[in-house]
DSSP file (Angstrom, degrees, kcal/mol; ACC not computed):
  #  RESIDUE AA STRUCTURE BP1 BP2  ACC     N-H-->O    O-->H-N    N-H-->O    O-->H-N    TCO  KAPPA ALPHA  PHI   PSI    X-CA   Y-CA   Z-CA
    1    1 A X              0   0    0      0, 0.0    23,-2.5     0, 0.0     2,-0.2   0.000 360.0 360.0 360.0 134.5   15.5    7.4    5.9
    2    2 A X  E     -A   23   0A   0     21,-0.3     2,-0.4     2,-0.0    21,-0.2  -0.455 360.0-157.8 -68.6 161.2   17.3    6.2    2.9
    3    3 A X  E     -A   22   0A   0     19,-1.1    19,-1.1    -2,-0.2     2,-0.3  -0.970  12.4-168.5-159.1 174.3   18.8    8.1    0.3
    4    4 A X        -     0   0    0     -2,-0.4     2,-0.4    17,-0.1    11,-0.1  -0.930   7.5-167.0-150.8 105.0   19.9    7.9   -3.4
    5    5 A X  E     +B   14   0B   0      9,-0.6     9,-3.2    -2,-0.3     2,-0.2  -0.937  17.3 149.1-118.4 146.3   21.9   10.2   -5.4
    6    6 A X  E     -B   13   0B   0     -2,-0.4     7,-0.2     7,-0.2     2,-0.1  -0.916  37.2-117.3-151.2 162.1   22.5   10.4   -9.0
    7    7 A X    >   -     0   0    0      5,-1.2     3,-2.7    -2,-0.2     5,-0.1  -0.260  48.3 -75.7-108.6-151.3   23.1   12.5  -11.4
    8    8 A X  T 3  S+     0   0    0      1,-0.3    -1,-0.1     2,-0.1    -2,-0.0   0.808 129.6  37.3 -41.7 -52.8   20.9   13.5  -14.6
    9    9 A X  T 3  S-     0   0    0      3,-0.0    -1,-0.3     0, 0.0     0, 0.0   0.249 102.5-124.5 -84.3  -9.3   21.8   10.5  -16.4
   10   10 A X  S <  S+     0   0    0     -3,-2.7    -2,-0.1     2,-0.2     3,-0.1   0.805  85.3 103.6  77.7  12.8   21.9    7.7  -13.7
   11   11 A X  S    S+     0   0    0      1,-0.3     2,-0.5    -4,-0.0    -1,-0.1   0.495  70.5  67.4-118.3  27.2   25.5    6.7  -14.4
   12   12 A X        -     0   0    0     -5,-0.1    -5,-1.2     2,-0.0     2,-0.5  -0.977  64.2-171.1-136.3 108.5   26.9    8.5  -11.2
   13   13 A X  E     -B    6   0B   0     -2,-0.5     2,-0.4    -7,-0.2    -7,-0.2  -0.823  14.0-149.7-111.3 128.4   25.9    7.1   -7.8
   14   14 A X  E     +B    5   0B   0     -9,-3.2    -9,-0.6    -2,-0.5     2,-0.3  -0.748  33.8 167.2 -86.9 139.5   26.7    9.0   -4.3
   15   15 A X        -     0   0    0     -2,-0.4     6,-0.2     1,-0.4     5,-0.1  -0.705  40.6 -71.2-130.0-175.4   27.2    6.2   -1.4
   16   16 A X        -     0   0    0      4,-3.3    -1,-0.4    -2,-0.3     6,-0.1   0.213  56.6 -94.9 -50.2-167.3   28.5    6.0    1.9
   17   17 A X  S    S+     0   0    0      1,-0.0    -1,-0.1     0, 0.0    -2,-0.0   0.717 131.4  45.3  30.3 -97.6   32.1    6.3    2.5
   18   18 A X  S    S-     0   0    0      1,-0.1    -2,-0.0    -3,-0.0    -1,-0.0   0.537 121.1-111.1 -49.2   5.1   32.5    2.4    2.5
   19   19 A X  S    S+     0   0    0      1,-0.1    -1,-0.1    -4,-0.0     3,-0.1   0.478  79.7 118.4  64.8  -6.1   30.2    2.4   -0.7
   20   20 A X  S    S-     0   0    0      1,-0.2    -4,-3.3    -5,-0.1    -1,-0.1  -0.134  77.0 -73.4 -79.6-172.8   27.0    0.8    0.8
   21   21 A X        -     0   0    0     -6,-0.2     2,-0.5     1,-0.1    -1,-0.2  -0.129  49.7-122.1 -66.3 163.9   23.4    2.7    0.9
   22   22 A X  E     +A    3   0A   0    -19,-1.1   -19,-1.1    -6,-0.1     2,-0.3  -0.946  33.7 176.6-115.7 151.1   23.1    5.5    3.4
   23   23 A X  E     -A    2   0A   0     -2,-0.5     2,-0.5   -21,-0.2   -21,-0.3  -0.951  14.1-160.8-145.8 137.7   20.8    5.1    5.4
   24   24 A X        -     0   0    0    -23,-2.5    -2,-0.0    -2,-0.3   -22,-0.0  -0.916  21.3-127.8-128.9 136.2   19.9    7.5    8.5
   25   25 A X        -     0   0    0     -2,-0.5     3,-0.1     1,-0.1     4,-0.0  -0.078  15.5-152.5 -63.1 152.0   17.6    6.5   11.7
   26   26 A X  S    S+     0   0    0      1,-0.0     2,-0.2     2,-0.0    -1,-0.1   0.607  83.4  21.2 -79.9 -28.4   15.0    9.1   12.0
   27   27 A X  S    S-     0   0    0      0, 0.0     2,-0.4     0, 0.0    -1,-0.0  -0.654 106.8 -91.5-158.6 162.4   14.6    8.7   15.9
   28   28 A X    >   -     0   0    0     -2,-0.2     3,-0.5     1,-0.1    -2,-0.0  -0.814  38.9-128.8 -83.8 144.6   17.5    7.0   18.0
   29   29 A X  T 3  S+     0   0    0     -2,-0.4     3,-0.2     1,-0.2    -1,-0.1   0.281 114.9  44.3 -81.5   4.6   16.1    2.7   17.7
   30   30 A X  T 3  S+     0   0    0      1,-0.2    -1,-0.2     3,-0.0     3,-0.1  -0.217  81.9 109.7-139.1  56.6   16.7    2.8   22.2
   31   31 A X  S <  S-     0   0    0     -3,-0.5    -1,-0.2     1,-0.3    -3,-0.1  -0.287  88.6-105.5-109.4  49.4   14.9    6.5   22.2
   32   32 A X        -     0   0    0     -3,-0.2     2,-0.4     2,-0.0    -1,-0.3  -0.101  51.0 -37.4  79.9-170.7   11.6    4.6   24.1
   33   33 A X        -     0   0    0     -3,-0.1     2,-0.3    26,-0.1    29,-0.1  -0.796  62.7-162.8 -96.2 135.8    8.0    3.4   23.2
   34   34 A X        -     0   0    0     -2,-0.4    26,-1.7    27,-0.1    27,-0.2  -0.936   6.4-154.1-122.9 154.6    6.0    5.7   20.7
   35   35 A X        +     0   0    0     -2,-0.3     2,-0.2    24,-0.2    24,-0.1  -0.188  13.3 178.0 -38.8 143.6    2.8    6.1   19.7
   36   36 A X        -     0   0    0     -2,-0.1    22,-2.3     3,-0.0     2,-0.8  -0.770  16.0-150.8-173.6 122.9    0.7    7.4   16.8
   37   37 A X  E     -C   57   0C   0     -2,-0.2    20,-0.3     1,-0.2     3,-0.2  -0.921  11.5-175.5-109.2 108.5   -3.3    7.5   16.4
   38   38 A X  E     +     0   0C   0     18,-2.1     2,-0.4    -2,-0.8    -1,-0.2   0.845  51.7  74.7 -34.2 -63.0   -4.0    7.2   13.1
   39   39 A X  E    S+C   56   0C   0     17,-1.4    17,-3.1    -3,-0.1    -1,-0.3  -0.940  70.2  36.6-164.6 170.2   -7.2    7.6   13.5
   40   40 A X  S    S-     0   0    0     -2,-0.4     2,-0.3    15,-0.2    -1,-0.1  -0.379  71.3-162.8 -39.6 123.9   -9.5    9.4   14.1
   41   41 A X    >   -     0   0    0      1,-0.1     3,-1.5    -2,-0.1    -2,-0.1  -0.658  33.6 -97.5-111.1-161.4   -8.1   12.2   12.2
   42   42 A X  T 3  S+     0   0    0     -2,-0.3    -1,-0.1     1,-0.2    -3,-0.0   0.769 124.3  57.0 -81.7 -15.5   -9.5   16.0   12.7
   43   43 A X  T 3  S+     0   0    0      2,-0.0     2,-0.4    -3,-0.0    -1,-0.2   0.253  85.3 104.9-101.7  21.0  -11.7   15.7    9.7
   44   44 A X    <   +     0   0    0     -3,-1.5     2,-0.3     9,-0.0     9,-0.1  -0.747  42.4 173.4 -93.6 138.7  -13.9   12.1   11.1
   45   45 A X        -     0   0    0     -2,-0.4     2,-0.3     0, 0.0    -2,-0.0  -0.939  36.3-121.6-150.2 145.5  -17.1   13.0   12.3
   46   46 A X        -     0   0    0     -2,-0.3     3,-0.1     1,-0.1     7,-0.0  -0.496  22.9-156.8 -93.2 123.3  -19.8   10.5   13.4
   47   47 A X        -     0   0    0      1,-0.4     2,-0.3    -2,-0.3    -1,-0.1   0.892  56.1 -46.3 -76.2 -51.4  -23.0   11.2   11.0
   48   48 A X  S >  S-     0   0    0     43,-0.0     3,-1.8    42,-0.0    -1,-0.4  -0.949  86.6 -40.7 179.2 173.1  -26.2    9.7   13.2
   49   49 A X  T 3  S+     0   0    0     -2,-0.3     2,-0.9     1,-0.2    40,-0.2   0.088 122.1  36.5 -47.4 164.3  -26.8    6.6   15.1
   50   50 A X  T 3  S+     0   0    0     38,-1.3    -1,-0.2     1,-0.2    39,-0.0  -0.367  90.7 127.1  92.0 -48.0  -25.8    3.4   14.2
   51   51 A X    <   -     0   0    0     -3,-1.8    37,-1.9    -2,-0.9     2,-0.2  -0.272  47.2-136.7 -41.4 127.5  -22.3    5.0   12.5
   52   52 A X  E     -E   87   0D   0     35,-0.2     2,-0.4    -3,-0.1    35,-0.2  -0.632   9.1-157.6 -76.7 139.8  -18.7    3.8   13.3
   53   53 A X  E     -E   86   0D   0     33,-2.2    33,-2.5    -2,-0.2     2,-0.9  -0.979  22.4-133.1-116.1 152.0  -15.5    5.6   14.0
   54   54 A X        -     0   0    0     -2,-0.4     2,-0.4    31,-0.3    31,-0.2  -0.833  11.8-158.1 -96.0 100.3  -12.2    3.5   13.4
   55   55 A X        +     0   0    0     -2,-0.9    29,-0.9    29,-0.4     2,-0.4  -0.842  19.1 172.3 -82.0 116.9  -10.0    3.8   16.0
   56   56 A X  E     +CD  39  83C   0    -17,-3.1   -18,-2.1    -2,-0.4   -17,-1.4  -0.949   4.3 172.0-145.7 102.8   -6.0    2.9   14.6
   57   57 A X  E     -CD  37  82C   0     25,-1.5    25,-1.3    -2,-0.4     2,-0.6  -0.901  10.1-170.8-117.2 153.9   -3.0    3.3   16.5
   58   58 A X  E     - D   0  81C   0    -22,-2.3    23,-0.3    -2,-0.4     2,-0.2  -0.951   8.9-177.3-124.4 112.8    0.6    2.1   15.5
   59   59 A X  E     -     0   0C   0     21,-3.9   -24,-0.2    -2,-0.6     3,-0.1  -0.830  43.1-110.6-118.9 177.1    3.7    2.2   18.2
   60   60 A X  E    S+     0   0C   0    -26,-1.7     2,-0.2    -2,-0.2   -25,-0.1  -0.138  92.3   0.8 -95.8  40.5    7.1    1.3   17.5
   61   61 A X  E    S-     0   0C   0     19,-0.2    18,-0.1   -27,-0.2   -27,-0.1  -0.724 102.1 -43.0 136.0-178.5    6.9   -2.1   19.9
   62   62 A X  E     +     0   0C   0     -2,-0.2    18,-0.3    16,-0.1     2,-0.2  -0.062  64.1 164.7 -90.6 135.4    5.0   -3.8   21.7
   63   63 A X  E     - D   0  79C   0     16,-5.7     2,-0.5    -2,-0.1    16,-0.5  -0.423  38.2-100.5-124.0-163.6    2.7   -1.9   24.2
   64   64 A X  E     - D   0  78C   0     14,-0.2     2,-0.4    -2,-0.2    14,-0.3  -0.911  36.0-161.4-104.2 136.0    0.0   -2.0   26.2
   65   65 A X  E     + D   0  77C   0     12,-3.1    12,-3.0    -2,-0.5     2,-0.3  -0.945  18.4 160.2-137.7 143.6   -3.2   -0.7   25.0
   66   66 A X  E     - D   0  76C   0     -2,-0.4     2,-0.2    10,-0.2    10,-0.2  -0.695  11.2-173.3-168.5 111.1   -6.1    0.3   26.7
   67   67 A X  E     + D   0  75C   0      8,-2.5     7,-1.8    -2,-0.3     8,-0.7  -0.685   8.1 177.9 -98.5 143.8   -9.1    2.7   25.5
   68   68 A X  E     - D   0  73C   0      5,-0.2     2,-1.2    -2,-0.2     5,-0.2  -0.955  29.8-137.1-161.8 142.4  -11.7    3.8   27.3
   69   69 A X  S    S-     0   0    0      3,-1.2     2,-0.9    -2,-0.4     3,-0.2  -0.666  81.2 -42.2-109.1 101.0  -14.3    5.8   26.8
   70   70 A X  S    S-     0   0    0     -2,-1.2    -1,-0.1     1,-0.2     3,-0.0  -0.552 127.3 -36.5  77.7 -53.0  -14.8    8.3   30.0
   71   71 A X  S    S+     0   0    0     -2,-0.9     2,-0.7    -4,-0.0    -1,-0.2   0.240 116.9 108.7-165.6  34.8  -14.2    5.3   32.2
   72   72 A X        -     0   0    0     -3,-0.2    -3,-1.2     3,-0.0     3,-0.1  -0.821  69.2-133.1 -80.7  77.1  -15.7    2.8   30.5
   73   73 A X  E     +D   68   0C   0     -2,-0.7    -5,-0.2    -5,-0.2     3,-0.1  -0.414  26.7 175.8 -90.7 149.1  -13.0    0.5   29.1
   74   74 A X  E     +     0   0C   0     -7,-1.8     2,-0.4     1,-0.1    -6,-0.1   0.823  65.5   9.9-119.0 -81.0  -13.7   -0.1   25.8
   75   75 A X  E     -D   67   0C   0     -8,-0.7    -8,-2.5    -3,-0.1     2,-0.5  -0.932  41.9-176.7-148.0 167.9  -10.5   -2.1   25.3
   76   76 A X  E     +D   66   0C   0     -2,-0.4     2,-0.3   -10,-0.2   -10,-0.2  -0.895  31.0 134.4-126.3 130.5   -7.7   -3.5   26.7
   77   77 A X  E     -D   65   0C   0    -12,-3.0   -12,-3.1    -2,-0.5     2,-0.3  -0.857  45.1-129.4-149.1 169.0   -4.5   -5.4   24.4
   78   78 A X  E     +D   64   0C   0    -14,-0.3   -14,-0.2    -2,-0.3     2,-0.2  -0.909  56.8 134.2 -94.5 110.9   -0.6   -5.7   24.0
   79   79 A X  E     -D   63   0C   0    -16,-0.5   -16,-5.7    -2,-0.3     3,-0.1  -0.644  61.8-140.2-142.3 176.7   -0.1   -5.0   20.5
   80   80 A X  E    S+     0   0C   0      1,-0.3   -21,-3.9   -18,-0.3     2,-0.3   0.403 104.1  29.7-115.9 -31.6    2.4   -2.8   18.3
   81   81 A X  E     +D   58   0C   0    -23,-0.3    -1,-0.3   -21,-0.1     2,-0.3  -0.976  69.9 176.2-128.1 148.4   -0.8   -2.1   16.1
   82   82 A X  E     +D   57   0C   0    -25,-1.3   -25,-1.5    -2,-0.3     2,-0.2  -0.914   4.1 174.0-143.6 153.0   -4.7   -1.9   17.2
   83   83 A X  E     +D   56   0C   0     -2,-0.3     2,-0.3   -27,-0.2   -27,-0.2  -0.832  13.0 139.3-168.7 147.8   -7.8   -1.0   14.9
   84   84 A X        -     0   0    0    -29,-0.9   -29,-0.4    -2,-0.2     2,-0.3  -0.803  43.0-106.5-176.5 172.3  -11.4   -1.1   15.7
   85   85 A X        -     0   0    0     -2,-0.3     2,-0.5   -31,-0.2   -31,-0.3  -0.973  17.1-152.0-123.9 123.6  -14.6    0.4   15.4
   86   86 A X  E     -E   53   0D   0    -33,-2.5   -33,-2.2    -2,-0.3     2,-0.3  -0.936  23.4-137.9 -90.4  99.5  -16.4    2.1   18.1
   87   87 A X  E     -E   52   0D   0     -2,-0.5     2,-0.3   -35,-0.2   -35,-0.2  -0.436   8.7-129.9 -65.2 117.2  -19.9    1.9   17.4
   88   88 A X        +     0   0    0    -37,-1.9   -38,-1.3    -2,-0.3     3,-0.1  -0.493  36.3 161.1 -57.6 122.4  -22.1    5.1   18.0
   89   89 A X        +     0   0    0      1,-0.3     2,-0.3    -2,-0.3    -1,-0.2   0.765  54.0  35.5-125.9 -35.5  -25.4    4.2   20.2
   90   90 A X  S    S-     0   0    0      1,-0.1    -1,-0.3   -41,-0.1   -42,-0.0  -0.953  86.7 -89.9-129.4 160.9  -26.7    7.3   21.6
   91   91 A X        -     0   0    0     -2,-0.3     2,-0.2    -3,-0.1    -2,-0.1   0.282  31.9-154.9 -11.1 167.6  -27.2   10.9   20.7
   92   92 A X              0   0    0      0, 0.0    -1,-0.1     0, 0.0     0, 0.0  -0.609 360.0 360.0-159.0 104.1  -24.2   13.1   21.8
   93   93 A X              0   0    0     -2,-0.2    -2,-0.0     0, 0.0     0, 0.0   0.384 360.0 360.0 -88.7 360.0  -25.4   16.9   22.3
């Protein structure tokens, strides 16, 4: 996160110490691989045949990716970002 204080009038800046920007890590940068699915998110819903859903995941370096649907693998990558469409084909009661 960055941040930037001033006061009403912009001619009073808060800094570091040193004077530079502050800036502070959100997450430690050697706290591991994460993850993130973008989407789907809880409000995607598949309409009727024929319809795609966009599958979008982001990690913070580079990972191995590998989707599968029931045990079907759908796909298989090393990426930091993947996005696709899963194409709907049959009915789903």
């Amino acid at each position: 996160m960055a941040f930037v204080f001033r006061n009403v009038d912009g001619n009073i800046v808060g800094r570091a110490a040193d004077g530079s920007d502050i800036f502070v890590d959100v997450l430690p940068s050697d706290d591991g691989l994460r993850g993130k699915l973008l989407s789907p998110s809880a409000n995607n819903f598949v309409h009727c045949l024929g319809d795609s859903l966009l599958i979008w995941i982001e990690a913070n370096g580079l990972a191995d990716v590998e989707i599968r649907d029931n045990d079907s693998l759908i796909l298989q990558t090393a990426a930091e970002e993947v996005s696709f469409f899963v194409p709907f084909t049959q009915t789903i009661i």
